[in-house]
C-alpha positions, 0 to 999 in steps of 0.5 A, spaced: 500 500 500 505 505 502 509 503 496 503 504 491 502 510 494 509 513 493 510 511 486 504 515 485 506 521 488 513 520 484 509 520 478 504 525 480 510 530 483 516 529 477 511 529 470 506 534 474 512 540 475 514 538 467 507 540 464 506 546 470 512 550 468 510 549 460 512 543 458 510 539 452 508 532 455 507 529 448 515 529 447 516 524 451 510 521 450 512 520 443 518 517 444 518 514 451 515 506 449 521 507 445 526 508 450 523 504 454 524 498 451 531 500 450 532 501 457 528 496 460 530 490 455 538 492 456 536 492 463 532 485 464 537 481 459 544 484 462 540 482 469 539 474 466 546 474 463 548 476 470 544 472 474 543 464 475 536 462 474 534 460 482 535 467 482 532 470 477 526 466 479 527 469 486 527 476 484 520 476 482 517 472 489 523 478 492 519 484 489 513 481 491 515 481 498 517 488 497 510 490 497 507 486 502 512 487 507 515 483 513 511 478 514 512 477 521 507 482 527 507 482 534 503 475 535 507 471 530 512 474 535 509 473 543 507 466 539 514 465 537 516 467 544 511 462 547 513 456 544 520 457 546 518 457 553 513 450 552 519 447 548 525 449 553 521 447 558 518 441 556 526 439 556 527 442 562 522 437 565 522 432 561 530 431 558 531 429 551 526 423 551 520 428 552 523 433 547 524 429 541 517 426 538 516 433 538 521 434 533 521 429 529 515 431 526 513 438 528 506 439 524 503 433 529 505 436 535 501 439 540 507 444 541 507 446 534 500 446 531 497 452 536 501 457 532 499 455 524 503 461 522 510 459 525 509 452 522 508 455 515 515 458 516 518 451 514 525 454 514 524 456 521 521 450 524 527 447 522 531 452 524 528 450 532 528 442 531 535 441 528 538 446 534 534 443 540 536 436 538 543 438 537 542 440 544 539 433 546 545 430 544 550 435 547 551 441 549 555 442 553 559 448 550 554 454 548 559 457 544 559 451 539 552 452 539 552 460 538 557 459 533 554 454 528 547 458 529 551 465 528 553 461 522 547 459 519 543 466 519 549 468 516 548 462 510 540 463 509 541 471 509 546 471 504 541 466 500 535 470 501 539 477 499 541 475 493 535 477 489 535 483 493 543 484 490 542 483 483 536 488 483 541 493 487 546 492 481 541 493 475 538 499 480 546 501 479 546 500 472 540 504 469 542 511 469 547 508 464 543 505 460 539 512 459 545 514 457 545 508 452 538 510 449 540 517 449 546 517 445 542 513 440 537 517 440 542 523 438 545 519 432 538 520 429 537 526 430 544 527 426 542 523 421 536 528 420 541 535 421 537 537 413 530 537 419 528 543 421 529 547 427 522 545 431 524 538 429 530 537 430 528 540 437 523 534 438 528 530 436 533 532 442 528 532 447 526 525 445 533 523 446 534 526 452 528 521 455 531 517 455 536 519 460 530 522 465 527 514 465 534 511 466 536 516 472 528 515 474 527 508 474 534 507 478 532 512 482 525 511 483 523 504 481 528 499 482 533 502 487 527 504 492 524 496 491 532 493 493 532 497 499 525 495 501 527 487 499 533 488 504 529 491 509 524 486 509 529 480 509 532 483 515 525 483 519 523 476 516 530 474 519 529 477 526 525 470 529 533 467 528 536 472 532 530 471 537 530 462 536 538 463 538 538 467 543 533 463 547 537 457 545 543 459 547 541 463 553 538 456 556 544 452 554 548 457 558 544 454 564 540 460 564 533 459 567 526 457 562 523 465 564 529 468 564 531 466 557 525 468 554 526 474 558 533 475 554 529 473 547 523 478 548 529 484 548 531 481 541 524 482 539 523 489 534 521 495 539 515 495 534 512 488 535 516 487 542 511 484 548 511 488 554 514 484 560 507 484 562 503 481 556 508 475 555 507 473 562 500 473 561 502 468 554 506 464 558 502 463 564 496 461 559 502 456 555 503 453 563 495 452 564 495 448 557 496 441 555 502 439 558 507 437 553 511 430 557 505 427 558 503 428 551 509 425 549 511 420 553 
């Protein structure tokens, strides 16, 4: 919604002052599907010979995520704190024989199916089970753990940015090929130098578009999209950070609450629980069916 209305207010703005202060809009109506196909064709096949093909397929899904935004709100947030806590203290009960059912097949336990919407993030879940049972058989070192998670976020952020890189570097690219469309658009106008004045004048206006789309879409269209991908990749990765911190916090031998505790003041100041309402979260989860029993 935001991003429609800011590109509206870009149209509106740049070709609303040209044609206030006198300018002739059926000059670069003439000559912008021209241009346009100059620039923007240069610029989707420069991004294909650039790119692999798991990216390019990425890049799509990426700029619809721009417009949707982060996915993750303040529920999906206390609900991910909250299933921390039950995990954690069904381990902390029950040990590892408590703990690995739920594991092994997250989509049928009583842990996991309370928040369908974390259980559709199957990245994440995986992310929880495979930590929790490495914590089953040996965590003895926290450091190992912090390390390895550390270097897992690290891995599926650089997979999940690499749409987000490739439209940054096309975004780069475009005021050149604007310069590109607009050189071909001089060599035209040079092979009608016998024209008259008010001709070739149009001519060189023409050409000239095609620098303004190439300055304009970079600067305007593509390049305020990559930012906003990159924005919502960070946010959807901020659940990792919170799932380490929780996990880690705990192996330090920390208790269930106070680990928890430490997640919560990971979560984004935005969508954050206060202190009060996840007390309310978790003492709701403590009064739930209880997860040993349910295992065993």
């Amino acid at each position: 919604m935001l991003n429609g209305i800011g590109f509206i207010i870009i149209l509106v703005c740049v070709f609303g002052s040209f044609i206030m202060s006198g300018g002739k809009f059926e000059i670069i109506a003439h000559a912008l599907p021209h241009e346009m196909m100059a620039i923007a064709g240069a610029a989707i096949g420069a991004f294909i010979v650039a790119n692999s093909m798991a990216t390019i397929k990425k890049a799509g899904t990426g700029i619809m995520r721009a417009f949707k935004g982060g996915k993750w709100k303040a529920q999906d947030y206390k609900d991910l704190l909250t299933l921390m806590f039950t995990v954690l203290s069904t381990f902390k009960k029950g040990g590892a024989t408590a703990l690995e059912p739920h594991l092994d097949q997250p989509e049928e336990s009583n842990l996991f199916t309370p928040y369908p919407r974390l259980l559709k993030d199957h990245h994440l879940v995986e992310f929880i089970c495979d930590y929790l049972r490495m914590m089953t058989v040996n965590f003895e070192d926290p450091h190992q753990i912090e390390a390895a998670m550390d270097a897992d976020i690290e891995k599926h952020h650089h997979e999940e940015a690499g749409p987000q890189h490739a439209l940054q570097i096309m975004a780069d690219g475009l005021p050149a090929l604007g310069i590109v469309a607009a050189v071909l658009g001089v060599i035209k106008t040079m092979g009608s130098i016998d024209q008259p004045t008010e001709i070739l004048g149009a001519m060189i206006g023409g050409a000239l578009v095609g620098t303004f789309l190439g300055v304009l879409l970079s600067y305007c269209v593509v390049g305020p999209l990559a930012a906003k991908l990159l924005e919502t990749l960070e946010a959807d990765g901020k659940p990792y950070s919170i799932v380490k911190t929780a996990i880690v916090a705990y192996a330090q031998n920390q208790p269930v609450q106070v680990a928890i505790e430490i997640a919560r003041r990971m979560t984004p100041s935005a969508y954050a629980p206060s202190f009060q309402q996840l007390e309310t979260a978790l003492d709701e989860a403590k009064n739930g069916p209880v997860p040993v029993a349910a295992a065993a």
